[in-house]
C-alpha positions as CSV (number, residue, x, y, z in Angstrom):
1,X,93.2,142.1,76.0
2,X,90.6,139.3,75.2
3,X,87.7,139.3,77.6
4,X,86.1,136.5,78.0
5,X,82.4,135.8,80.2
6,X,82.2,132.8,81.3
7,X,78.9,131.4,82.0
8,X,77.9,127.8,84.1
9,X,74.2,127.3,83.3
10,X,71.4,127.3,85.9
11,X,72.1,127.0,89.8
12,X,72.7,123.6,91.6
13,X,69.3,122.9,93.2
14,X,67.2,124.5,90.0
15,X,64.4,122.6,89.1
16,X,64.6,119.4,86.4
17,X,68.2,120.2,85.4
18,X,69.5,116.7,86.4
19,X,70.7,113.9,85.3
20,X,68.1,110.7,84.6
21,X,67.6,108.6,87.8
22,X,67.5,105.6,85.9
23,X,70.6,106.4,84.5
24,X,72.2,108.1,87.4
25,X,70.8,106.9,90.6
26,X,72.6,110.0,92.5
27,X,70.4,112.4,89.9
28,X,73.8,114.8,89.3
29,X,72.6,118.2,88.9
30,X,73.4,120.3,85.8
31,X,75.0,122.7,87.3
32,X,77.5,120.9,89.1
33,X,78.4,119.3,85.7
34,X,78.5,122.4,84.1
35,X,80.6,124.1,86.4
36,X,83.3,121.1,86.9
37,X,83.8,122.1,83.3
38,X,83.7,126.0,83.7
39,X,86.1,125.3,86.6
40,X,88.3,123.4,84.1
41,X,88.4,126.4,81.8
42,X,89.4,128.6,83.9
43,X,92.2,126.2,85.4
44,X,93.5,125.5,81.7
45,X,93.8,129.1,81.1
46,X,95.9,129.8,83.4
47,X,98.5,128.5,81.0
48,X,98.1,131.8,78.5
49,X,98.3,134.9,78.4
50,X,96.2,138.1,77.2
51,X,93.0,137.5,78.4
52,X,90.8,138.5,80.8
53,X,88.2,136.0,82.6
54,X,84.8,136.8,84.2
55,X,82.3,134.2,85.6
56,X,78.8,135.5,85.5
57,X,77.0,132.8,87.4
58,X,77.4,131.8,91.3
59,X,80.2,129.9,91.4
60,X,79.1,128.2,94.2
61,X,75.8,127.0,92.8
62,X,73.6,128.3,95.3
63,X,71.6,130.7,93.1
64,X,70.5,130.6,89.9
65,X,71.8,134.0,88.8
66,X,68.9,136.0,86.7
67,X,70.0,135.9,82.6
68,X,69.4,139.4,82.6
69,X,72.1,139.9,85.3
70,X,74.2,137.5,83.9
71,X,73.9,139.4,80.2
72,X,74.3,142.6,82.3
73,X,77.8,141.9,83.9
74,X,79.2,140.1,80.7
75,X,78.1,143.7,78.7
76,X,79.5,145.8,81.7
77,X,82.8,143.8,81.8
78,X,82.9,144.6,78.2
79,X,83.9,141.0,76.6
80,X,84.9,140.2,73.4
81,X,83.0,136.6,73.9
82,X,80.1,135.2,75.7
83,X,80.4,131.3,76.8
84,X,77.6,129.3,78.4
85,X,78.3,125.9,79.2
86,X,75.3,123.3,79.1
87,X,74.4,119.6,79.3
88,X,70.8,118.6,77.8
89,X,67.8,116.8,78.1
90,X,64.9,115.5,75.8
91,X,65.5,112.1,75.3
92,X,63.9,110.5,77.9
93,X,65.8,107.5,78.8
94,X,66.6,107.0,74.7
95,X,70.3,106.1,73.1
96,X,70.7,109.4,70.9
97,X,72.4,112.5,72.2
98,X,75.8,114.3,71.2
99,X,77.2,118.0,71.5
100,X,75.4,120.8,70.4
101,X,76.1,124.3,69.8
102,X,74.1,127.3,69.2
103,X,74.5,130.9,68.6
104,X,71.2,133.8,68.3
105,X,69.5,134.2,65.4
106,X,71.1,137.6,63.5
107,X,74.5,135.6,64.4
108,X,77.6,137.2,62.2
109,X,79.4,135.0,59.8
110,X,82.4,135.4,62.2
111,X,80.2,134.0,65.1
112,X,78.7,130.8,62.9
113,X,82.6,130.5,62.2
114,X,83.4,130.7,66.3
115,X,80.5,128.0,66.7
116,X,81.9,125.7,63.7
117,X,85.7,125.8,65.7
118,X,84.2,125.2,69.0
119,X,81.5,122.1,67.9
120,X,84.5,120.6,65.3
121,X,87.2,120.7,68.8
122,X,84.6,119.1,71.3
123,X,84.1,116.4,68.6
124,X,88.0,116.0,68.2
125,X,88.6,115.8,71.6
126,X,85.6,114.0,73.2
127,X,84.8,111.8,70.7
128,X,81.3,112.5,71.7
129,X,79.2,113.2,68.3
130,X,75.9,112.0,68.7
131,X,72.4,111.5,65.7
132,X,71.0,115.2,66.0
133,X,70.2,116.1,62.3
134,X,71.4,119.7,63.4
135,X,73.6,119.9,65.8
136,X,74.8,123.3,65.0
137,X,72.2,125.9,65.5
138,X,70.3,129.1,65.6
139,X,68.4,130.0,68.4
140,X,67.4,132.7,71.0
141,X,68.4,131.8,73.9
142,X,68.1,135.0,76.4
143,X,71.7,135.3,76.9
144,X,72.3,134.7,73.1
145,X,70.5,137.4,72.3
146,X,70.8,140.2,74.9
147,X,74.5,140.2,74.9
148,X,76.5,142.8,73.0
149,X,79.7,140.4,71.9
150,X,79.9,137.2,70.2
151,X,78.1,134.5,72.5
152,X,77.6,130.8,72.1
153,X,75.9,128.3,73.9
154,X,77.0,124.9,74.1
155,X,74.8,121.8,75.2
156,X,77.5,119.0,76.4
157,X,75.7,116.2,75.0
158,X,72.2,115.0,77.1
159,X,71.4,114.1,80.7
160,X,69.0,111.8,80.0
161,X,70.7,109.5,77.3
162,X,72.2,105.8,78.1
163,X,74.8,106.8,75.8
164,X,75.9,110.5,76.9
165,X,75.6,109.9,80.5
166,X,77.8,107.5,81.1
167,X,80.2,109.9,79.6
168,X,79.7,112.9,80.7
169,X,79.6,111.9,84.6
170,X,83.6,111.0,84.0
171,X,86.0,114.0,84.9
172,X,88.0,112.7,82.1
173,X,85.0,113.9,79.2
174,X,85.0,117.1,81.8
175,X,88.7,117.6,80.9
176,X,88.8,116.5,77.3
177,X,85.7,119.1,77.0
178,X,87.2,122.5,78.4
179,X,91.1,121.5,76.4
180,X,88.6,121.9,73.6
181,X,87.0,125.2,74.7
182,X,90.2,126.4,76.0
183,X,92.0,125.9,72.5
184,X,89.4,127.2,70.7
185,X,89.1,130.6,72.5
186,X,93.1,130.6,72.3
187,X,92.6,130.7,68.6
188,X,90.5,132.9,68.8
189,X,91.7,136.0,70.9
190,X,95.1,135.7,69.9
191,X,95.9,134.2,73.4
192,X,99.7,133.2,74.2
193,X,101.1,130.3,75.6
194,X,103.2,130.9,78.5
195,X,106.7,129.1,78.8
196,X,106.3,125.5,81.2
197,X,108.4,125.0,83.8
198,X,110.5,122.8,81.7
199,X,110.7,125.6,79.1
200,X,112.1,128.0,81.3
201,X,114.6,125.9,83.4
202,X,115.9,125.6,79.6
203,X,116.0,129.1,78.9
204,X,117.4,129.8,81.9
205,X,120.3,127.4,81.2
206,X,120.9,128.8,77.7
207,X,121.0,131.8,79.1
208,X,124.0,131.0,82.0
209,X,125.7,129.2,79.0
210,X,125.4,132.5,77.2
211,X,126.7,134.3,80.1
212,X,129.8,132.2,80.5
213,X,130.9,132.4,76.9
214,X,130.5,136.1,77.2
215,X,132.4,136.0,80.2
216,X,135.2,133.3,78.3
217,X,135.2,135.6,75.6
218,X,136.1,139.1,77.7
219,X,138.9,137.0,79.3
220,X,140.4,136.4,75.7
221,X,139.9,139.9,74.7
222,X,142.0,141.2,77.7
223,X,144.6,138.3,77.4
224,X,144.5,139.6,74.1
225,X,145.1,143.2,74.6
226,X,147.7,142.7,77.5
227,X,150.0,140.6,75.3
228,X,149.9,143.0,72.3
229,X,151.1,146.0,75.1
């Protein structure tokens, strides 16, 4: 079973982590935009199997859950992957921006690999690739480094930009966003697609049509056997 610990960054009323008022008069908080997209995840995965999901933040945004706790329960839970959705800031009302991904500083070549898939799939799917020289990194952030399984963090463009913010306000970069997570950590545990609605109204009907020839062909048998008494 793949385990995965999921993380929304920061709590809803923590300080600074909001949007630019210049550029977003109603000054959205981080959190709620990284947990619209943590919420989106988890939604999307519903549509696999052979995984296991744990959210280590308050879902409801009303505290900003310690790192060391949130390191603690993805380590208890025992997951294969550590996730922590971001959005940035730094640019101060500028035009630059774009997605950017890092992983701790001893990373494995496996877990450069993981960031590589994730950062190429949000780029794919959002379109959003912005002018940071680096946009793939190593850094130590606390729940990079004090979690015992692969873990990434992922900054979902910035805040503050008159580019990204636009963007990232819209539920459809939201959605576009976690398809690309939730594809990428399919690939990577192994996960399996469950059969749509669609999919199994069809087997279903092969199956009755099965049936009925079996059921034609047993008729024939006994017609069969009768005439040859």
């Amino acid at each position: 079973m793949f385990k995965i610990a999921l993380d929304a960054g920061h709590g809803m009323n923590t300080a600074g982590k909001r949007c630019l008022k210049s550029i977003d008069p109603n000054e959205t908080r981080e959190w709620w935009l990284n947990d619209r997209i943590c919420d989106k995840i988890e939604q999307k995965l519903k549509a696999y199997s052979g995984y296991e999901l744990l959210r280590v933040d308050d879902v409801t945004g009303k505290t900003d859950v310690a790192l060391q706790t949130r390191c603690d329960k993805a380590n208890n839970f025992g997951a294969n992957i550590y996730l922590s959705i971001h959005h940035n800031a730094g640019i101060n009302g500028g035009s630059g921006g774009g997605i950017s991904g890092y992983v701790w500083s001893g990373a494995t070549t496996k877990l450069v690999e993981y960031q590589k898939m994730f950062y190429n799939a949000l780029i794919e799917k959002t379109g959003l690739k912005g002018n940071r020289s680096e946009p793939l990194q190593k850094y130590d952030f606390y729940v990079l480094k004090h979690t015992k399984m692969q873990a990434l963090l992922f900054e979902n463009a910035f805040m503050d930009s008159t580019k990204d913010t636009p963007i990232i306000l819209t539920d459809d970069f939201a959605d576009k966003a976690a398809t690309a997570y939730v594809e990428t950590l399919a690939k990577i545990g192994g996960l399996t697609k469950k059969p749509t609605e669609d999919k199994i109204a069809k087997l279903e009907k092969e199956n009755a049509d099965l049936k009925k020839e079996v059921e034609n062909l047993k008729a024939k048998i006994s017609a069969a056997q009768k005439a040859l008494q």
